[in-house]
C-alpha positions as CSV (number, residue, x, y, z in Angstrom):
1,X,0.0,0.0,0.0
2,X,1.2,3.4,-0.3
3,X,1.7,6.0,1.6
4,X,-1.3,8.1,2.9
5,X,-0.1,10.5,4.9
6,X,-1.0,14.1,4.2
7,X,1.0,16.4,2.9
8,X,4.1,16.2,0.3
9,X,6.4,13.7,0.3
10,X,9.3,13.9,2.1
11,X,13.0,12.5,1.8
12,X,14.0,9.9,3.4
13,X,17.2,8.9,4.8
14,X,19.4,6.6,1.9
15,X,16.9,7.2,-0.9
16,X,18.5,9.4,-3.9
17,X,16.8,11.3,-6.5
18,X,17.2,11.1,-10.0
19,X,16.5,14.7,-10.8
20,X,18.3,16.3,-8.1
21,X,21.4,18.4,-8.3
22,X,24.6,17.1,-7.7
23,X,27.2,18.1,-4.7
24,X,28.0,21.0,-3.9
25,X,25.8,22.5,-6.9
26,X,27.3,20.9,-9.4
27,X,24.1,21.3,-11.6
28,X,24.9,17.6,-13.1
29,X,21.9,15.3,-12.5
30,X,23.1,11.7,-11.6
31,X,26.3,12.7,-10.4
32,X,28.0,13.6,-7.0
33,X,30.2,15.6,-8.0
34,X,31.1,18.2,-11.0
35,X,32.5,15.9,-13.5
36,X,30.5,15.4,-16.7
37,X,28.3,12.9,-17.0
38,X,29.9,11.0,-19.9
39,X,33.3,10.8,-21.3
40,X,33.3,12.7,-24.4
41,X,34.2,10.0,-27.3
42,X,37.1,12.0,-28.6
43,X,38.7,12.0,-25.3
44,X,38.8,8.5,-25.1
45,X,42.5,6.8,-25.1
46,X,42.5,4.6,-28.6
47,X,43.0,1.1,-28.2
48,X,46.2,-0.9,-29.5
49,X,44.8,-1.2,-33.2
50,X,44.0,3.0,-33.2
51,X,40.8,2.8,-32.9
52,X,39.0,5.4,-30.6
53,X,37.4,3.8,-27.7
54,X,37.6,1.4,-24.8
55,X,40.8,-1.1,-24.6
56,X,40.3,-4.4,-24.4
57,X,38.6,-6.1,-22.5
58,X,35.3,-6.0,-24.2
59,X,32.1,-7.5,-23.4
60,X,31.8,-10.6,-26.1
61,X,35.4,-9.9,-27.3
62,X,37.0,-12.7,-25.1
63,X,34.2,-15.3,-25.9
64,X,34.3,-14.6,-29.8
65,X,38.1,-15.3,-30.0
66,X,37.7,-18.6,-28.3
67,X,35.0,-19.2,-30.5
68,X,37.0,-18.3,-33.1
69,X,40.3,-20.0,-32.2
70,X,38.5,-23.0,-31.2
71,X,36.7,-23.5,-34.4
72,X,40.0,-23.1,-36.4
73,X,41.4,-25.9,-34.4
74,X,38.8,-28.6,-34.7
75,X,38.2,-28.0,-38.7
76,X,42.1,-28.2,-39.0
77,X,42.1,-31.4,-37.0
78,X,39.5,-32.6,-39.4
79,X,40.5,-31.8,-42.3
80,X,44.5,-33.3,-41.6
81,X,42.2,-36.2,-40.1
82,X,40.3,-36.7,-43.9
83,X,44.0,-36.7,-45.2
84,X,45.5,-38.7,-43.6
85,X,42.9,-41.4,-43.7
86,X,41.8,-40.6,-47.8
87,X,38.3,-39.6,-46.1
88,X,35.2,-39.3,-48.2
89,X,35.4,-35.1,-47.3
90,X,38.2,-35.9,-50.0
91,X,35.8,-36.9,-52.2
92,X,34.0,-33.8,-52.1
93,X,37.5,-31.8,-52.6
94,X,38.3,-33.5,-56.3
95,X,34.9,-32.9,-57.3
96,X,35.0,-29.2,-56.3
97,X,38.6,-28.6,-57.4
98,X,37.5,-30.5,-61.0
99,X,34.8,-27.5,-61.0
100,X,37.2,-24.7,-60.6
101,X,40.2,-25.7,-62.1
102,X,40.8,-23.7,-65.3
103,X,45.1,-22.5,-65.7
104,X,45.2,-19.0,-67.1
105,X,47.4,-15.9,-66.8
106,X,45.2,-13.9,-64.0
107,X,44.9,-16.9,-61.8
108,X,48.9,-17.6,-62.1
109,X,49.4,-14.0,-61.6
110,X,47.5,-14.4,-58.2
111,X,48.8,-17.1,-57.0
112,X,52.7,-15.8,-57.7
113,X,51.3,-13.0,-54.6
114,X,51.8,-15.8,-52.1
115,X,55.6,-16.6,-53.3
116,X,58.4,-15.7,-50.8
117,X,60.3,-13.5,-53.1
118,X,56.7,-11.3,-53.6
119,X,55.1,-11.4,-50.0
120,X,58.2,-11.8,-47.6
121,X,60.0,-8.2,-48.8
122,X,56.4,-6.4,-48.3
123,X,56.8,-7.5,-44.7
124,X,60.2,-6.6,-44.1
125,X,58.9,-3.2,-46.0
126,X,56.6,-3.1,-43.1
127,X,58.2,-3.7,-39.7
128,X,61.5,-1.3,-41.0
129,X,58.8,1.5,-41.1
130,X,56.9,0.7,-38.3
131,X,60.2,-0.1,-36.2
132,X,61.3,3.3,-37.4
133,X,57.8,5.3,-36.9
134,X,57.6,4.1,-33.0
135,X,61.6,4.7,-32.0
136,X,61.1,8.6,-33.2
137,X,58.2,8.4,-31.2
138,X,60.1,7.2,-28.3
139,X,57.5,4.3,-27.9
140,X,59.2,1.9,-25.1
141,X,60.3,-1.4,-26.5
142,X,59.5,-0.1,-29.9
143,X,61.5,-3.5,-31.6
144,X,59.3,-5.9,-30.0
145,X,56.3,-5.9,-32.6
146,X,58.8,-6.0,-35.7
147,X,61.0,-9.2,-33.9
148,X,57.3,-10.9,-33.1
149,X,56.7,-10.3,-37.0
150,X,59.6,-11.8,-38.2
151,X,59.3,-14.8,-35.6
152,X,55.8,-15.2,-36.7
153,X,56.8,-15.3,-40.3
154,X,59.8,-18.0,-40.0
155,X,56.6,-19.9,-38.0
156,X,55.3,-20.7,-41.1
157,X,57.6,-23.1,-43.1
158,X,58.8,-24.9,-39.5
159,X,55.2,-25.6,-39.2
160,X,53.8,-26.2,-43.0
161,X,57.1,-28.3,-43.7
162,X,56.7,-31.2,-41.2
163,X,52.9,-31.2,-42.3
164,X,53.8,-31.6,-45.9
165,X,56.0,-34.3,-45.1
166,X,53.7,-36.2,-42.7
167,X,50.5,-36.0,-44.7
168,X,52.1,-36.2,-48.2
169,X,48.9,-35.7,-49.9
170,X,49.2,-35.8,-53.6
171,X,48.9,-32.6,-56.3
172,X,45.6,-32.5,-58.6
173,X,46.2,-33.9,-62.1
174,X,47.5,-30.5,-63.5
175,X,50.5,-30.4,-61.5
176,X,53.7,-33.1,-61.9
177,X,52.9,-36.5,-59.9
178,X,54.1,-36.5,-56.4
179,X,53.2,-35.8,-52.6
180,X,53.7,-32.5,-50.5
181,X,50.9,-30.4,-51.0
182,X,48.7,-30.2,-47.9
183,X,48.5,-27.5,-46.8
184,X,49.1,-24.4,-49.1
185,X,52.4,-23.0,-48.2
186,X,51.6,-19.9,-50.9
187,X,48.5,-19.4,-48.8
188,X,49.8,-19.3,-45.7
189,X,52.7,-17.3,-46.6
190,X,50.2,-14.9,-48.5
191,X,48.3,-14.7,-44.7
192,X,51.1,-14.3,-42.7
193,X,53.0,-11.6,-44.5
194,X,50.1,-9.7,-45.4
195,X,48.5,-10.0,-42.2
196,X,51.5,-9.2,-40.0
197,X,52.3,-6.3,-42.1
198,X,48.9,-4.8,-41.8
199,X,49.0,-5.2,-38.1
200,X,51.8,-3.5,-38.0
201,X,51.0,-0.5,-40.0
202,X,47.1,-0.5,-39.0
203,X,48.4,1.7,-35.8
204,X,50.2,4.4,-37.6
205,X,47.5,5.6,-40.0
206,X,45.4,8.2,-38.8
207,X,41.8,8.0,-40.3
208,X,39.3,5.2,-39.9
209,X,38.9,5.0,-43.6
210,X,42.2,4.3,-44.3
211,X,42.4,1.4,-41.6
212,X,39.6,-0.3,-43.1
213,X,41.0,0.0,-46.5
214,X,43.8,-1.5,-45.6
215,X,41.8,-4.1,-43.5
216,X,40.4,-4.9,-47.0
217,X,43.2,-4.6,-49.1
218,X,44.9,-7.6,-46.9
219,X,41.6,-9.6,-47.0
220,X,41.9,-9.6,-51.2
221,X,44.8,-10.3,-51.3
222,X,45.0,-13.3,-49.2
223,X,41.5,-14.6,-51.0
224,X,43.0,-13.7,-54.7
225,X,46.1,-16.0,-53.8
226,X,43.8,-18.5,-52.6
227,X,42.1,-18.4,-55.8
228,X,44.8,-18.7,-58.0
229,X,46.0,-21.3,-56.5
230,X,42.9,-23.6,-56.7
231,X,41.9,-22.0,-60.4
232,X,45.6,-22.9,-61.6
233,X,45.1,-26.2,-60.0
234,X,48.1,-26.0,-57.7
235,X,46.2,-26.8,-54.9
236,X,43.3,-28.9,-53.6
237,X,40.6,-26.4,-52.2
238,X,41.3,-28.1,-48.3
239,X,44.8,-27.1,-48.8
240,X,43.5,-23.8,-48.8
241,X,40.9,-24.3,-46.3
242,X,43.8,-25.7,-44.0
243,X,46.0,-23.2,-44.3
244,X,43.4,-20.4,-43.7
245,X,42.8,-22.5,-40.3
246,X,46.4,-22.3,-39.6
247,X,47.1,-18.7,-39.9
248,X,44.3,-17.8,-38.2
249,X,45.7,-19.4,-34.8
250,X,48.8,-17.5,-35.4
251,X,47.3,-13.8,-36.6
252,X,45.1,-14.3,-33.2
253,X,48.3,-14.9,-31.6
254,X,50.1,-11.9,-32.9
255,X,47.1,-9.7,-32.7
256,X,46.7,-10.5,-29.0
257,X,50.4,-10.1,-28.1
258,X,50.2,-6.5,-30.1
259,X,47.4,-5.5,-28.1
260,X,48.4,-6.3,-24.6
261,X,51.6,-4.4,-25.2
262,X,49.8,-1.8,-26.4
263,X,47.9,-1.9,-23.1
264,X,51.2,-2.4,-21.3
């Protein structure tokens, strides 16, 4: 029941009002003292990747990279399980690579992005300038990202190497007869490379539009080299697939180290 005593109501000890002023005056409702009562967005530190905004942690963030790491890891497992074993998901593979597979110029020319000689110097191209960006800055251990780059990178043949050896899954019938192809060492160069020299460089440029472009630019290329090579017939699509699985447990990897020494 409510109250039915005469009169106005009156305050009562522990109860606050939303519409009243804050201390001392302020004039800010919902507030005890004189600050505003929200952080304007511009003032906002950026987080490690630039943009404006919160640092991690997120709400969602931390439950979406398990998600995401998790699922790379189980349809890797899978598909080196098929492999091995000449599974029927193989089956599926020829049929969809006999679909694609049609050698000309523009897919050879996209699959060449993935080679060493193309991809690796882009890298390098990157981590000298971002090195050299963050030591005028006076950033504190302004080497580390650059090393973690290049460690990253030399990641990728001491892990594709011993997987080509151990699976030694067989080319399609465009390329010469023998074993070594799974999974897509072109593709997972292509990924690391690009990928570690966008995260490198995302920090340094200045408008949102440019980040995203850039953010786009990488995602091309790594999908045109992943087209070329299943167009030219250099690769089974799972190579591919694997590969993708692959570098995305190591981009998370160096996209998480990069942001909690940004945070650091």
């Amino acid at each position: 029941m409510g109250d039915i005593r005469p009169g106005p109501p009156q305050l009562r000890p522990g109860r606050a009002l939303a519409h009243t002023t804050g201390a001392s005056g302020s004039g800010s409702p919902h507030r005890s003292d004189s600050r505003p009562p929200q952080t304007p967005r511009g003032g906002r530190p950026s987080d490690p990747i630039g943009r404006p905004g919160t640092t991690p942690p997120v709400p969602g963030r931390p439950a979406f990279l398990i998600f995401l790491l998790g699922s790379a890891v189980l349809l890797f497992a899978l598909i080196t399980w098929q492999v091995v074993e000449d599974g029927p998901l193989l089956r599926v593979d020829e049929r969809v690579s006999r679909a694609l597979v049609h050698p000309d110029l523009a897919s050879a020319g996209l699959a060449d992005l993935g080679n060493v000689e193309i991809a690796v110097p882009v890298l390098v191209a990157a981590l000298l300038w971002s090195a050299r960006r963050a030591r005028r800055m006076g950033t504190d251990r302004w080497w580390l990202p650059p090393t973690a780059a290049a460690v990253l990178m030399a990641l990728v043949p001491a892990l594709v190497v011993p997987l080509k050896e151990l699976t030694a899954r067989s080319g399609t019938p465009v390329v010469p007869p023998g074993t070594g192809y799974y999974p897509s060492g072109h593709t997972a160069t292509a990924a690391i490379a690009y990928g570690a020299a966008t995260l490198l460089v995302l920090p340094w440029l200045r408008t949102t539009r440019a980040r995203r472009a850039l953010v786009i630019l990488y995602g091309l290329l790594v999908l045109g080299v992943s087209f070329g090579l299943v167009r030219r017939g250099w690769h089974w699509p799972l190579d591919v697939v694997a590969s993708w699985c692959l570098c995305t447990v190591l981009m998370l990897g160096f996209w998480l180290f990069l942001a909690r020494l940004g945070r650091r």
